[in-house]
Gaussian input, Z-matrix of N, CA and C with variables (Angstrom, degrees):
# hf/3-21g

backbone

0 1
 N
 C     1     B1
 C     2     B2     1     A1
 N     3     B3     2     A2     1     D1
 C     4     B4     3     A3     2     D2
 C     5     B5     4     A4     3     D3
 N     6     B6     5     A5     4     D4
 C     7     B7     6     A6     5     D5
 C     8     B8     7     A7     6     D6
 N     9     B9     8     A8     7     D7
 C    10    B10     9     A9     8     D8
 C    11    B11    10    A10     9     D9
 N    12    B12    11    A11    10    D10
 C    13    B13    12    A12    11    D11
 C    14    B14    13    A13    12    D12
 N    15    B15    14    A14    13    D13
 C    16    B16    15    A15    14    D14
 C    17    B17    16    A16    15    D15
 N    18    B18    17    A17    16    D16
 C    19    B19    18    A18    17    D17
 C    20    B20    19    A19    18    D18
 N    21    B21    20    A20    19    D19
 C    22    B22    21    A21    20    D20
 C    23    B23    22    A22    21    D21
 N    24    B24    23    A23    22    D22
 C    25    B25    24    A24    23    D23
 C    26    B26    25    A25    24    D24
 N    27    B27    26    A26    25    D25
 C    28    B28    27    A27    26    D26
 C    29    B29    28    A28    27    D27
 N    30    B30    29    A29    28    D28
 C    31    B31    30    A30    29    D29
 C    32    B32    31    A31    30    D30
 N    33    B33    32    A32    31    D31
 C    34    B34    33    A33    32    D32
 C    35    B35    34    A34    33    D33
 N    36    B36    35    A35    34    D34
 C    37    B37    36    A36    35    D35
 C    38    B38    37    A37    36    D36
 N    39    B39    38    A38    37    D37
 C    40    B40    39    A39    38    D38
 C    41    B41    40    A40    39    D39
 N    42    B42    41    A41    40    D40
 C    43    B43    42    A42    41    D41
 C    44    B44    43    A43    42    D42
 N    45    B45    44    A44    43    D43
 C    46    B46    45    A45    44    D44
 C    47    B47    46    A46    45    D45
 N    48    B48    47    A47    46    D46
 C    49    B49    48    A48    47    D47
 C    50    B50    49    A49    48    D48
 N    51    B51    50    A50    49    D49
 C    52    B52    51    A51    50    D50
 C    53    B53    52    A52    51    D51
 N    54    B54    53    A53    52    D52
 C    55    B55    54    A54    53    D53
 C    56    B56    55    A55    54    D54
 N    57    B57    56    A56    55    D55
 C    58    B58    57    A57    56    D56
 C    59    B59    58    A58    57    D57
 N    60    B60    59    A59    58    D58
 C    61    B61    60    A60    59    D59
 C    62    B62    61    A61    60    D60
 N    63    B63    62    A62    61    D61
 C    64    B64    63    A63    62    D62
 C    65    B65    64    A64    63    D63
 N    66    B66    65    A65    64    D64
 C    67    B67    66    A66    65    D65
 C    68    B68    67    A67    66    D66
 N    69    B69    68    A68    67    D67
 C    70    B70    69    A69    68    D68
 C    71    B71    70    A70    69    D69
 N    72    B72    71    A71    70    D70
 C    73    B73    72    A72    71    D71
 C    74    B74    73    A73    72    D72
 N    75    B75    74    A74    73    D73
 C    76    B76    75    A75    74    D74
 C    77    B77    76    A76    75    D75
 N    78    B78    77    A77    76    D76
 C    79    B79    78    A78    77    D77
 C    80    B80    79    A79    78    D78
 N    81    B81    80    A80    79    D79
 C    82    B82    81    A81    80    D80
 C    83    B83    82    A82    81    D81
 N    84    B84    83    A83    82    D82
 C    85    B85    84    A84    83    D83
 C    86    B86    85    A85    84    D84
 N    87    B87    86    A86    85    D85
 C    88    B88    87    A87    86    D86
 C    89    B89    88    A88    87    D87
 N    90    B90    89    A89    88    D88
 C    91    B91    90    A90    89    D89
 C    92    B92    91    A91    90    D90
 N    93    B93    92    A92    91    D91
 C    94    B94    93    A93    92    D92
 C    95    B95    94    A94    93    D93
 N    96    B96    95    A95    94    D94
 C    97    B97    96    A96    95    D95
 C    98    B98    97    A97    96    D96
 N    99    B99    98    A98    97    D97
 C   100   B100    99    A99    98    D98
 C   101   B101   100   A100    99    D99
 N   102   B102   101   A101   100   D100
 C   103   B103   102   A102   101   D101
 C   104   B104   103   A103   102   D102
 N   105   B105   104   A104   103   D103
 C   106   B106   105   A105   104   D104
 C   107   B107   106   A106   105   D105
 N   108   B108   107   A107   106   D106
 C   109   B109   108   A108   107   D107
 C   110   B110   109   A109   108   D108
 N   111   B111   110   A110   109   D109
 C   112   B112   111   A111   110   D110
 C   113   B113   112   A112   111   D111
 N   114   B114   113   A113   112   D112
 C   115   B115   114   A114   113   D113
 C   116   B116   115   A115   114   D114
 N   117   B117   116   A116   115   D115
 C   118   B118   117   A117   116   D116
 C   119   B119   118   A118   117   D117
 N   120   B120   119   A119   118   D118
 C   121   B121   120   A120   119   D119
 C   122   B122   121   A121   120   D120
 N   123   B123   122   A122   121   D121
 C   124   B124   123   A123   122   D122
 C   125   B125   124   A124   123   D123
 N   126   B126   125   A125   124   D124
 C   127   B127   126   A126   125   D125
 C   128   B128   127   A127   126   D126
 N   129   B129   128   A128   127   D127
 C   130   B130   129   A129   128   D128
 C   131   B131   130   A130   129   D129
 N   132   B132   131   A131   130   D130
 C   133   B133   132   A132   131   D131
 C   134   B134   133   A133   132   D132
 N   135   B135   134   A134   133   D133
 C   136   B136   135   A135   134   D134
 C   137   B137   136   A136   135   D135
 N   138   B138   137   A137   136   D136
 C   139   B139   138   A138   137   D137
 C   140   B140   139   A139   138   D138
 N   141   B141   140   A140   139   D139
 C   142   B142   141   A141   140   D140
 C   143   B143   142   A142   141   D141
 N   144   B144   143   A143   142   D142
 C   145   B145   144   A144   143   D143
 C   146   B146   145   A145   144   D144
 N   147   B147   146   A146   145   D145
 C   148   B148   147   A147   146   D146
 C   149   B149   148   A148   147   D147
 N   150   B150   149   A149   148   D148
 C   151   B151   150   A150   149   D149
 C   152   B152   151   A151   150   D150
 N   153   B153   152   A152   151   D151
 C   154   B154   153   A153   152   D152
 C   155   B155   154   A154   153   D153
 N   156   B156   155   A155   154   D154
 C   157   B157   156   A156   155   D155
 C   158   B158   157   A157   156   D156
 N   159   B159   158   A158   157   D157
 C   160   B160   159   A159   158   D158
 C   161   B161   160   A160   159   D159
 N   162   B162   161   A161   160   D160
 C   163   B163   162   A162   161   D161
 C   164   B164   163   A163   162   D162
 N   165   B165   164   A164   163   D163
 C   166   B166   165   A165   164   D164
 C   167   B167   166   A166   165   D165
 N   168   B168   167   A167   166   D166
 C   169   B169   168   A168   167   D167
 C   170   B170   169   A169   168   D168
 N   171   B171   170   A170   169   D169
 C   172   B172   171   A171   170   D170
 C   173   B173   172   A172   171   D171
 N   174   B174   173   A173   172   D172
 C   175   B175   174   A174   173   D173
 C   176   B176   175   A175   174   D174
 N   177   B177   176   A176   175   D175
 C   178   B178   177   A177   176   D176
 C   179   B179   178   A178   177   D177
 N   180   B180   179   A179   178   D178
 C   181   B181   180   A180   179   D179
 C   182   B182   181   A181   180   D180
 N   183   B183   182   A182   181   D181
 C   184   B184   183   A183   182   D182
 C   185   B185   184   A184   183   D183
 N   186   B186   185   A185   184   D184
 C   187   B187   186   A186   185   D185
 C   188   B188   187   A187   186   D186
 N   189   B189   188   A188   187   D187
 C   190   B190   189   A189   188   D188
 C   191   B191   190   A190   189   D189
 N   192   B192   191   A191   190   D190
 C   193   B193   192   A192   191   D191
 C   194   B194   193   A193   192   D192
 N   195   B195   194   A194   193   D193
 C   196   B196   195   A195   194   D194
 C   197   B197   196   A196   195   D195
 N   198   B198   197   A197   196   D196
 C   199   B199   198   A198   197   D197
 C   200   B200   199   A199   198   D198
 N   201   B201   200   A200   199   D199
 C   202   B202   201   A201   200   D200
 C   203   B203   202   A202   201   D201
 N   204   B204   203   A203   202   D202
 C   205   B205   204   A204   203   D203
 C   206   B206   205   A205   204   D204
 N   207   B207   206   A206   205   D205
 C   208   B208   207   A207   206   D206
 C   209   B209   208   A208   207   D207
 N   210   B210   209   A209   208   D208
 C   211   B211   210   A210   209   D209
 C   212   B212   211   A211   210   D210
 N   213   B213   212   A212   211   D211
 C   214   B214   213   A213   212   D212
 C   215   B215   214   A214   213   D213
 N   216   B216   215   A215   214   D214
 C   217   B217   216   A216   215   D215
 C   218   B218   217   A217   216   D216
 N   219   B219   218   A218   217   D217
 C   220   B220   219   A219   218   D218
 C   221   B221   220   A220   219   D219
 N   222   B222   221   A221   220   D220
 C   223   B223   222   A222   221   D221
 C   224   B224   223   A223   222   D222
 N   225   B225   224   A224   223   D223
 C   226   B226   225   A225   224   D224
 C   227   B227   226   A226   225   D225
 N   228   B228   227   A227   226   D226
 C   229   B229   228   A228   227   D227
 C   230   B230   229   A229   228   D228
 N   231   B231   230   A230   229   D229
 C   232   B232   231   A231   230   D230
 C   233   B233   232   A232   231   D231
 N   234   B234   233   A233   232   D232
 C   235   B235   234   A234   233   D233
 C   236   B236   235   A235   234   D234
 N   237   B237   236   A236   235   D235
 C   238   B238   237   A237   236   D236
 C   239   B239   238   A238   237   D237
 N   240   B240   239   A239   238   D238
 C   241   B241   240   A240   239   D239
 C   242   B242   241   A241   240   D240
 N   243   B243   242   A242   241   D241
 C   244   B244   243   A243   242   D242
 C   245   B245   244   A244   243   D243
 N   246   B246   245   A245   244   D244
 C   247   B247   246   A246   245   D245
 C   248   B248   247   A247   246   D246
 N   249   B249   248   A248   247   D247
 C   250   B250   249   A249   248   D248
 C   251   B251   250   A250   249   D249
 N   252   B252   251   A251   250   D250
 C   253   B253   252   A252   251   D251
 C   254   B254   253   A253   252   D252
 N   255   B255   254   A254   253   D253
 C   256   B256   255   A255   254   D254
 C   257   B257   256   A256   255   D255
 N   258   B258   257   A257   256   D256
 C   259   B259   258   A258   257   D257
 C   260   B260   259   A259   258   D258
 N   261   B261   260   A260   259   D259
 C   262   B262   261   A261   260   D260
 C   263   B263   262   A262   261   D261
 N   264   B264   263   A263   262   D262
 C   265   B265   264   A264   263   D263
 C   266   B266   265   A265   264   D264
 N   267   B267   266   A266   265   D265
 C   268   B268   267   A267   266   D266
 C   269   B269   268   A268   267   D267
 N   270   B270   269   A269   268   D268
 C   271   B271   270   A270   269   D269
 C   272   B272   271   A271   270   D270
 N   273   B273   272   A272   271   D271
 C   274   B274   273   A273   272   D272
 C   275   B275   274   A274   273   D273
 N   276   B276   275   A275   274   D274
 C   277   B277   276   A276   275   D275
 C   278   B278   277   A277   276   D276
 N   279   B279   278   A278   277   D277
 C   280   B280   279   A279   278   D278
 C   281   B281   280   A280   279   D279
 N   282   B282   281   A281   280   D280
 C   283   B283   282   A282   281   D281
 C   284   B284   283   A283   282   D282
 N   285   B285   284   A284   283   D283
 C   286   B286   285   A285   284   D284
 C   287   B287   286   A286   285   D285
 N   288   B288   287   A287   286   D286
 C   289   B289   288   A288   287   D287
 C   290   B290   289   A289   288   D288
 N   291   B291   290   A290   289   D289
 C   292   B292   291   A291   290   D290
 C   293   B293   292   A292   291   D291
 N   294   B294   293   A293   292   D292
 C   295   B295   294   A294   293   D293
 C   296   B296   295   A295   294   D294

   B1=1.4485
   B2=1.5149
   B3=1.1901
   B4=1.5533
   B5=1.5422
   B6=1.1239
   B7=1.3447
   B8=1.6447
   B9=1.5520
   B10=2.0436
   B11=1.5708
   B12=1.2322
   B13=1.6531
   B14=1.3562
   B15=1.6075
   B16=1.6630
   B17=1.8469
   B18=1.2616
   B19=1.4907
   B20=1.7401
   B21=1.4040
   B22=1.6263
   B23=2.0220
   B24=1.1009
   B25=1.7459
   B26=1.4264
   B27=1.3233
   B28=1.5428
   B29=1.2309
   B30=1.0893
   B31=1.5327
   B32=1.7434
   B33=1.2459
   B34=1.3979
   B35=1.3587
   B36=1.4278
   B37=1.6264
   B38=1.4911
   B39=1.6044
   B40=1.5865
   B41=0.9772
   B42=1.7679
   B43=0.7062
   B44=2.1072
   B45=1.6731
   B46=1.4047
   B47=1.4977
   B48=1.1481
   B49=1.2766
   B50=1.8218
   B51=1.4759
   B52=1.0165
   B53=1.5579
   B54=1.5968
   B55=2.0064
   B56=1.6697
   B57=1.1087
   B58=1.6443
   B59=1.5782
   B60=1.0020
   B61=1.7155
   B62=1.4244
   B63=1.4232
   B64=1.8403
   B65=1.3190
   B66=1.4545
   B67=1.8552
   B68=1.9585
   B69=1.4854
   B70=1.6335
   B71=1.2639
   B72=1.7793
   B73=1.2908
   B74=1.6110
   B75=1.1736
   B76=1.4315
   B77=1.3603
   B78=1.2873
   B79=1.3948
   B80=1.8813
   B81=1.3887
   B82=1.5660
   B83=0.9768
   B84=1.7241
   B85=1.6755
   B86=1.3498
   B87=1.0456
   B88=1.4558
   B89=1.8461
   B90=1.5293
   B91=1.2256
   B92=1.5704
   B93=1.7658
   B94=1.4943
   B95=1.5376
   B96=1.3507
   B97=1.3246
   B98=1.7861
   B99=1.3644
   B100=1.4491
   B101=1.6394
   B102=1.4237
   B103=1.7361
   B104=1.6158
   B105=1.5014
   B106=1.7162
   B107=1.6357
   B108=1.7834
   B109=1.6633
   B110=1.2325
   B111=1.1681
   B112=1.5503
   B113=1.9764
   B114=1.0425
   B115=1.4718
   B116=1.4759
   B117=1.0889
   B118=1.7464
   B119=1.1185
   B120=1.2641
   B121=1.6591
   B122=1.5294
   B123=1.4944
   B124=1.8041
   B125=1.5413
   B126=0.6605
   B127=1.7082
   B128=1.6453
   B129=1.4675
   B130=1.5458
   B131=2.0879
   B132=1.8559
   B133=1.3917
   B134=1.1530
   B135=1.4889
   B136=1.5281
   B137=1.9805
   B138=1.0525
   B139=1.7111
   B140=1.5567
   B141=1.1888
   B142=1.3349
   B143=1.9006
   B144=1.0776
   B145=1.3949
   B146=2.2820
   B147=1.4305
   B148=1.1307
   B149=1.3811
   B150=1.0935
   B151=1.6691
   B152=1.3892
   B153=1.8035
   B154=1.6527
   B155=1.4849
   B156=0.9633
   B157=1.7819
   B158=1.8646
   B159=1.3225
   B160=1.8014
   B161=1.7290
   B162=1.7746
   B163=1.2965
   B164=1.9350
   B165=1.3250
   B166=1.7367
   B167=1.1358
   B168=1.6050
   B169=1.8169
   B170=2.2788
   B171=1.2223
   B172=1.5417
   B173=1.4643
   B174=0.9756
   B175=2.0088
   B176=1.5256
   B177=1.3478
   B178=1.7245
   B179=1.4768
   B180=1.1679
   B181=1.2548
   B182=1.8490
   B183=1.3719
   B184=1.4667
   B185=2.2006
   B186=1.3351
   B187=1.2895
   B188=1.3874
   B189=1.6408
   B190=1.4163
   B191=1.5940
   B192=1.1742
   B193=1.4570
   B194=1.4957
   B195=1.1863
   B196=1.7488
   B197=1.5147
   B198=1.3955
   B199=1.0587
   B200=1.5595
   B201=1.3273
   B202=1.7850
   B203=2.0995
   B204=1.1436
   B205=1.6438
   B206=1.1951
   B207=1.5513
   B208=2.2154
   B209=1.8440
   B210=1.2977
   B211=0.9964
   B212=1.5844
   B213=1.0559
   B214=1.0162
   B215=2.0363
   B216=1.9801
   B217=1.1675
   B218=1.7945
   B219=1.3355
   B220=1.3338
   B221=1.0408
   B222=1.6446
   B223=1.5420
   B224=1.8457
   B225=1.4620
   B226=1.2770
   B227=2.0012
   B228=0.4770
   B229=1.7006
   B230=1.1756
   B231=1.3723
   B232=1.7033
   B233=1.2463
   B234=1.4198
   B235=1.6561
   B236=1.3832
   B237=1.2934
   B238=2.2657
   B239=1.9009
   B240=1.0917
   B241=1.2559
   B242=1.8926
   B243=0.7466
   B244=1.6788
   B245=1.4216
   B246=1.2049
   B247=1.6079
   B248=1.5715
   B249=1.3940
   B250=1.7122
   B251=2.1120
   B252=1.0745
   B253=1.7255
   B254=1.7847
   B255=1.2104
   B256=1.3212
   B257=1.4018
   B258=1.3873
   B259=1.8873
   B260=1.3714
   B261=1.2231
   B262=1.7855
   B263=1.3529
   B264=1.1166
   B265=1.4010
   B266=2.0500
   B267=2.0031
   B268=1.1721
   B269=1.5336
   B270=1.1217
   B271=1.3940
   B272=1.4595
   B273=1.0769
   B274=1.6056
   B275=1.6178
   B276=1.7124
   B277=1.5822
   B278=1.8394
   B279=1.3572
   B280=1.3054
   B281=1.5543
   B282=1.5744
   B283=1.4569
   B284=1.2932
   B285=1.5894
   B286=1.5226
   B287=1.1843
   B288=1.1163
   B289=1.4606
   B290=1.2468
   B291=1.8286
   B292=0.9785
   B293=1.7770
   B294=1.2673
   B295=1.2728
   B296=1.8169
   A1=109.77
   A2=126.86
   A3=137.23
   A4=107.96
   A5=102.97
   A6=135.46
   A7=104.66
   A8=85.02
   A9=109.78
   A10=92.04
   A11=131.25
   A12=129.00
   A13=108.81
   A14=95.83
   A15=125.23
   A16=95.54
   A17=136.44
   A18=145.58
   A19=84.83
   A20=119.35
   A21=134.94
   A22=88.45
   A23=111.28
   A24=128.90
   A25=94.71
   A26=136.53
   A27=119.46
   A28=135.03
   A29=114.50
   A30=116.71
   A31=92.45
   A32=126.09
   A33=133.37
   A34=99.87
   A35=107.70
   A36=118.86
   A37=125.46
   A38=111.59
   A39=103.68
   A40=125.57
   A41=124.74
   A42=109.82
   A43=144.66
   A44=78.93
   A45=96.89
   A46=91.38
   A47=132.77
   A48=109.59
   A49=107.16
   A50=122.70
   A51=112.07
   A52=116.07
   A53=101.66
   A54=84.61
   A55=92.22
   A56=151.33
   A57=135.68
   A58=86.66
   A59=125.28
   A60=123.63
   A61=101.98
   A62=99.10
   A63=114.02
   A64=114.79
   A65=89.05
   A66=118.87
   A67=94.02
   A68=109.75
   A69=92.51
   A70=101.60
   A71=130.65
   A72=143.24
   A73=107.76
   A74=113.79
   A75=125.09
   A76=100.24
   A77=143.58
   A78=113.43
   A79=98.65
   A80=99.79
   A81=92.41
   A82=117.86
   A83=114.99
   A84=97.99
   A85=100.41
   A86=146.70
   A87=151.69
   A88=107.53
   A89=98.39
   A90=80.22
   A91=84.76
   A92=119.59
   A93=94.90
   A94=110.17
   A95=125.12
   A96=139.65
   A97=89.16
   A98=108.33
   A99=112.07
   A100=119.95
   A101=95.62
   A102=114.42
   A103=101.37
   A104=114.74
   A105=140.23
   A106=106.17
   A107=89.30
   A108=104.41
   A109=112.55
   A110=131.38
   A111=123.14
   A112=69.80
   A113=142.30
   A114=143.99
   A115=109.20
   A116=131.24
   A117=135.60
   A118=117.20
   A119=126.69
   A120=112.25
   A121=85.53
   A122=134.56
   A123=105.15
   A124=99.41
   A125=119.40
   A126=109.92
   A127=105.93
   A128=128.70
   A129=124.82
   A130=96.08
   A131=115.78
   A132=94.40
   A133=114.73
   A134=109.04
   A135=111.39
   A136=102.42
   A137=102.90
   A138=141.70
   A139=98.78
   A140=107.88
   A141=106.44
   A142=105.74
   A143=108.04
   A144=117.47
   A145=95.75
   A146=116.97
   A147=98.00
   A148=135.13
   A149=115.18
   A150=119.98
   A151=125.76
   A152=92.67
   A153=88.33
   A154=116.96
   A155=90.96
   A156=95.75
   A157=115.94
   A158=90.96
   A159=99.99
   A160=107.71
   A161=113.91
   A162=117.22
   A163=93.15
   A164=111.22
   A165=111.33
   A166=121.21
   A167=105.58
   A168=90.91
   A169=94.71
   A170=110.74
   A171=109.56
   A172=93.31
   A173=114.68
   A174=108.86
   A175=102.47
   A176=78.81
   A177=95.57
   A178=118.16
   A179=147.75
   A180=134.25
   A181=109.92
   A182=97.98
   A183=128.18
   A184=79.40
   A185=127.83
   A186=117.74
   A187=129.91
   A188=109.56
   A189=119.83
   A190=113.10
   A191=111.00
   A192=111.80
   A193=129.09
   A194=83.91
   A195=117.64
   A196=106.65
   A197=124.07
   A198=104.42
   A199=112.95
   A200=120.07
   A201=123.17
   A202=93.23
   A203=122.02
   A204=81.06
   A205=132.92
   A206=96.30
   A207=116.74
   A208=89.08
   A209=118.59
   A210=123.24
   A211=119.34
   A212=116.26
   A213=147.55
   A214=106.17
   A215=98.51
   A216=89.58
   A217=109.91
   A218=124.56
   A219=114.78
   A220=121.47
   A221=123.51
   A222=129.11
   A223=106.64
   A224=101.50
   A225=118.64
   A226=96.79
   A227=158.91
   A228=174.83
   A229=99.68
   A230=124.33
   A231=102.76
   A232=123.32
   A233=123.24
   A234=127.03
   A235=110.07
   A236=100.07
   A237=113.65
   A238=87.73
   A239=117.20
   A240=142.63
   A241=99.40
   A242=106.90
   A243=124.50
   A244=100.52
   A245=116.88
   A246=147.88
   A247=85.62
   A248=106.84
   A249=118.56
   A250=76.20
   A251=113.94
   A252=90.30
   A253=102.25
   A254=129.37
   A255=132.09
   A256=106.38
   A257=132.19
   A258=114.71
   A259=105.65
   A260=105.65
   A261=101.58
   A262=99.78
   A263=154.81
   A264=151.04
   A265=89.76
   A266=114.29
   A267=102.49
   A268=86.91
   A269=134.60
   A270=126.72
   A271=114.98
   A272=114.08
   A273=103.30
   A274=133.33
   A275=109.00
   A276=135.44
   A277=92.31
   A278=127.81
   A279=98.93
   A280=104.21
   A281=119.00
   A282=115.76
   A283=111.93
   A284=134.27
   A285=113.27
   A286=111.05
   A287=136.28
   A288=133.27
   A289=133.93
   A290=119.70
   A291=110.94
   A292=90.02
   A293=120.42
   A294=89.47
   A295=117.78
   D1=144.73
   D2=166.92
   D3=-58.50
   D4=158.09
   D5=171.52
   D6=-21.93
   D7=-75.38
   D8=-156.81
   D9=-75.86
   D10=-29.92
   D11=158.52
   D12=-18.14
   D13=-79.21
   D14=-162.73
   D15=-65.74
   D16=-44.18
   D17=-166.63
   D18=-65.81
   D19=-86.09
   D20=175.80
   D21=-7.47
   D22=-80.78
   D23=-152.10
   D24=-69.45
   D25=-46.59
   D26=155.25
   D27=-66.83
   D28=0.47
   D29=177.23
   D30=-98.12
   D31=-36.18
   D32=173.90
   D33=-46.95
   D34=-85.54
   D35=174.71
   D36=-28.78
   D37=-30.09
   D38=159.02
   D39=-74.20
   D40=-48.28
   D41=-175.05
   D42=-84.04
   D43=8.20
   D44=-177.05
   D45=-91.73
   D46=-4.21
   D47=178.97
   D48=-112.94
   D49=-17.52
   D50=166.60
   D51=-58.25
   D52=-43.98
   D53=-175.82
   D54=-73.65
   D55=-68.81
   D56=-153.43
   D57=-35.82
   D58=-66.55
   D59=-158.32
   D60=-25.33
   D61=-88.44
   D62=171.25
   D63=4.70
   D64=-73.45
   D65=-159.27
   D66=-56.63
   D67=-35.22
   D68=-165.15
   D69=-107.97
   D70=2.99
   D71=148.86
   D72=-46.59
   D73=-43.43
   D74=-154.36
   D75=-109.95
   D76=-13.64
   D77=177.83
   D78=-115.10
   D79=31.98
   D80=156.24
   D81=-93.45
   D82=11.39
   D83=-171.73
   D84=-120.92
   D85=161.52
   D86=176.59
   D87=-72.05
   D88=-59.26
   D89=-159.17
   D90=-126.52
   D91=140.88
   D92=173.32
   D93=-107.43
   D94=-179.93
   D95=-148.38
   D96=-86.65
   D97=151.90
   D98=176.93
   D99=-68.77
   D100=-30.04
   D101=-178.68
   D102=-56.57
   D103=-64.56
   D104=-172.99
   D105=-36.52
   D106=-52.04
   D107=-179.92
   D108=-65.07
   D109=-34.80
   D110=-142.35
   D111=-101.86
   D112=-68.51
   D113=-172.90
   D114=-49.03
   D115=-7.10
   D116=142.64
   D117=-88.08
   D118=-13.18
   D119=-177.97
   D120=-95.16
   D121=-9.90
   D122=177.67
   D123=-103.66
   D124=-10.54
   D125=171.81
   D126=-37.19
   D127=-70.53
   D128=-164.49
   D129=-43.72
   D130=-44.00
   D131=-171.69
   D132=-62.53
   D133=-27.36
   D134=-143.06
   D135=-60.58
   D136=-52.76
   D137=156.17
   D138=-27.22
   D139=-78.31
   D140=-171.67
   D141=-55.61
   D142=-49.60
   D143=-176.53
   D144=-45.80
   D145=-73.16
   D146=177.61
   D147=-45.55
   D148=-29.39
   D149=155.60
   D150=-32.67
   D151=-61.56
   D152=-172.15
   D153=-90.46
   D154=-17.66
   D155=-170.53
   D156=-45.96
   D157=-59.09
   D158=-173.25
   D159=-59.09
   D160=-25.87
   D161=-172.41
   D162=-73.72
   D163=-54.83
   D164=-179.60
   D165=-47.30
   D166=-32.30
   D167=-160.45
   D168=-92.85
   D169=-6.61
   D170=-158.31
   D171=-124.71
   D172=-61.42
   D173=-168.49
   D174=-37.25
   D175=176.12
   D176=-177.58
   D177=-115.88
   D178=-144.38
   D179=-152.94
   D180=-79.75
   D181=-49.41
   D182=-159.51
   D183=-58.33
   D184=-55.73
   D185=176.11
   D186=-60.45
   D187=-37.19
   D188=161.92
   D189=-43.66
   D190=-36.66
   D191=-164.29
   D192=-92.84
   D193=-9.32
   D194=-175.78
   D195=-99.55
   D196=-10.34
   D197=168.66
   D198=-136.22
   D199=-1.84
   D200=145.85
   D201=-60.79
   D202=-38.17
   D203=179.36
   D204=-91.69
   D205=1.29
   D206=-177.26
   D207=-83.78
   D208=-21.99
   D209=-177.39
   D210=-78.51
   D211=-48.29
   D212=-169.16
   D213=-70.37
   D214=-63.89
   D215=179.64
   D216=-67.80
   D217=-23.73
   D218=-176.76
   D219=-59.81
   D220=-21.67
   D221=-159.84
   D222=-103.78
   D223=-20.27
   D224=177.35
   D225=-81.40
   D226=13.00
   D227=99.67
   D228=146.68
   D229=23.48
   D230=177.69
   D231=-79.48
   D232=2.39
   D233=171.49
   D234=109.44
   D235=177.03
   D236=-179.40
   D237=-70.57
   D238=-81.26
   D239=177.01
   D240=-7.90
   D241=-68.62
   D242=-168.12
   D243=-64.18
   D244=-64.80
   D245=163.79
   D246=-14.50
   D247=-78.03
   D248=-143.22
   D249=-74.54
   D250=-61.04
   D251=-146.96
   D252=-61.09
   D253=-34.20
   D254=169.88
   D255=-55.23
   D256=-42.04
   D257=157.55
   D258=-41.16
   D259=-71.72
   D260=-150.38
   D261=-83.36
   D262=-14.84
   D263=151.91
   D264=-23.50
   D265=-72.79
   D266=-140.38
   D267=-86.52
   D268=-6.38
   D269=177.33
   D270=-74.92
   D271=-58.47
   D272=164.91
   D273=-42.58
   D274=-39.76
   D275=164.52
   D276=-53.88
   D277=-65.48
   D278=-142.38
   D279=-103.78
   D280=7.19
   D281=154.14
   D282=-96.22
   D283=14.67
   D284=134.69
   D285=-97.22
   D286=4.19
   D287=157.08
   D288=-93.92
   D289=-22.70
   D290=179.30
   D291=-108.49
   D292=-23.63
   D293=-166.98
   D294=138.27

């Protein structure tokens, strides 16, 4: 097998074992602490937040625009889901169009 084969299947292998970890970190305890909880429920933003950030503060228009409407459709109630494919729907559209 190539290189990026073996790279692909270890990067798999980590990361299938970082979430099992979690999962059997966490159900040794009965009950967990309210602090623990509330600091796992922001992890998905926190994540999401590094995503977008470096694209907002540096991209160029075609990214600006792609995410006032992921923005836009999310807040209008259409969901994450909708949000994300209506970004990249116009982001893909306007960097073969703009460039």
């Amino acid at each position: 097998m190539s290189t990026t084969v073996w790279i692909i299947l270890a990067g798999a292998l980590v990361t299938y074992l970082t979430r099992i970890g979690g999962d059997l970190v966490l159900s040794r305890f009965e009950r967990i602490h309210p602090r623990v909880e509330a600091a796992l429920n922001a992890v998905p933003a926190a994540v999401l937040t590094t995503l977008v950030a470096p694209v907002a503060t540096t991209g160029g228009v075609a990214e600006a625009a792609s995410l006032v409407v992921a923005g836009v459709m999310y807040l209008r109630g259409g969901g994450l889901m909708t949000g994300f494919v209506a970004g990249a729907v116009v982001l893909v559209a306007l960097r073969n169009l703009v460039g």
